[in-house]
C-alpha positions as CSV (number, residue, x, y, z in Angstrom):
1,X,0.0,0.0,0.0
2,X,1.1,3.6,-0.7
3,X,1.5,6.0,1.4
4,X,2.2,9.9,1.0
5,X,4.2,12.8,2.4
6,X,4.2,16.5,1.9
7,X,7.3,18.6,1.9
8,X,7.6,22.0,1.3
9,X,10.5,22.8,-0.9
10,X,13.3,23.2,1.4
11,X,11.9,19.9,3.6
12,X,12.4,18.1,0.6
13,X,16.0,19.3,-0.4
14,X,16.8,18.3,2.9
15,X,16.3,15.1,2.7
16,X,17.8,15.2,-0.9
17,X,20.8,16.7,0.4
18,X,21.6,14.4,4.0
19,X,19.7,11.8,2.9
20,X,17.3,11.2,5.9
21,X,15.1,13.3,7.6
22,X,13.4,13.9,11.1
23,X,10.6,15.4,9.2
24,X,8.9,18.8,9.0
25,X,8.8,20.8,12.2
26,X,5.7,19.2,13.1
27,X,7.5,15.5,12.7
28,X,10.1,17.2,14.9
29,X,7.8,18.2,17.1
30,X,5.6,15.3,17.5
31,X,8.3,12.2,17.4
32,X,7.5,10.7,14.5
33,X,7.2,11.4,10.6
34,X,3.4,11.7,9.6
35,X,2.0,10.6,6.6
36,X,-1.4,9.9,4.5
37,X,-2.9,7.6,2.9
38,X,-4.3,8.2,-1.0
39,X,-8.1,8.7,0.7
40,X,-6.4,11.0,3.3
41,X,-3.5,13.1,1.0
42,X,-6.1,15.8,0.2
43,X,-7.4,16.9,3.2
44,X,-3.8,17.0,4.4
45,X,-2.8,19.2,2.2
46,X,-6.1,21.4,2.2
47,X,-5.9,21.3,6.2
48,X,-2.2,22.2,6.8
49,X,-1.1,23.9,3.3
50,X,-4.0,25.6,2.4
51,X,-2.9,28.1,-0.3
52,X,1.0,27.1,-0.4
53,X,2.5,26.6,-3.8
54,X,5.7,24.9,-4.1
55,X,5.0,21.9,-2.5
56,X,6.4,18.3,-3.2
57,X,4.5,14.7,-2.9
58,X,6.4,11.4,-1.9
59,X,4.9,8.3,-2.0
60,X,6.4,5.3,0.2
61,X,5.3,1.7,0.4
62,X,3.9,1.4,3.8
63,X,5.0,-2.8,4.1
64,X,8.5,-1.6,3.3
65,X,9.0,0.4,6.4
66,X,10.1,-1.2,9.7
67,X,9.1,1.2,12.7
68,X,5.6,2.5,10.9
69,X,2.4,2.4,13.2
70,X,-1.1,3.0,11.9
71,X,-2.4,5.0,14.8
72,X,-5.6,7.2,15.0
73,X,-5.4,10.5,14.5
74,X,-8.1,13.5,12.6
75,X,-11.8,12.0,12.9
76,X,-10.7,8.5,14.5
77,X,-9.2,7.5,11.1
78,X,-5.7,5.5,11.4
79,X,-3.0,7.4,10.5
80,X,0.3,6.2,9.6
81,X,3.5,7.5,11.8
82,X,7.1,6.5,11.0
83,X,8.9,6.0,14.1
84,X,12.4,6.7,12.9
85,X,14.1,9.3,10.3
86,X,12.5,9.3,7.2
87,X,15.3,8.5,4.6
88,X,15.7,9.3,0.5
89,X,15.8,5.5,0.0
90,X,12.4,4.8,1.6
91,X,10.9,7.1,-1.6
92,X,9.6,5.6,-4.3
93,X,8.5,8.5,-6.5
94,X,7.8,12.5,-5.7
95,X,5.9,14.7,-7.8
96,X,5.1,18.6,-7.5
97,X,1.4,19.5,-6.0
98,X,0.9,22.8,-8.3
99,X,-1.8,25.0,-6.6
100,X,-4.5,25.9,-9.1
101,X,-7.2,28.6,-8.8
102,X,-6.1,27.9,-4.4
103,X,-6.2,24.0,-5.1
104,X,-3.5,21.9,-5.1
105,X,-3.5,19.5,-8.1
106,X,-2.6,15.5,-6.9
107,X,-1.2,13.2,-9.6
108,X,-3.2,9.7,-9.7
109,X,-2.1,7.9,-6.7
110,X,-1.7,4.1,-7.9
């Protein structure tokens, strides 16, 4: 199953650059690296980037990493949390999330 992160730009060049990340601040924050699942991505984004261009989506295959709870989170749903730094390997694919008329604009998520 996939599962999806959102980075701002200079999120994701971090992890291009190091290789790993703790996350965004609220990863940091929090203890763990928070992600979405495809029914789940565009709330996220709507809910904590409203309006914010430049974003970036990674997609990860939630069986491939070790330390990942599903634990509930917004509305009761179970969320995914990665328990440990979120590294470039783990990524499968990234695409931009271009914001249109205040919308961001997902790629098919398959």
């Amino acid at each position: 199953m996939l599962i999806y992160k959102i980075f701002r730009a200079p999120e994701w060049a971090e992890l291009q650059a190091k290789g790993a990340t703790a996350g965004a601040p609220i990863d940091v924050t929090d203890g763990y690296v928070h992600f979405s699942t495809a029914e789940t991505v565009a709330e996220t984004a709507a809910k904590y980037f409203a309006g914010q261009d430049g974003l970036v989506l990674l997609a990860l295959e939630a069986d491939r990493l070790d330390a990942l709870k599903w634990e509930p989170a917004r509305g009761g749903l179970l969320f995914p949390h990665l328990y440990r730094p979120l590294r470039m390997d783990d990524v499968l694919w990234h695409k931009t999330l271009p914001l249109v008329d205040g919308a961001h604009q997902f790629p098919p998520l398959a």
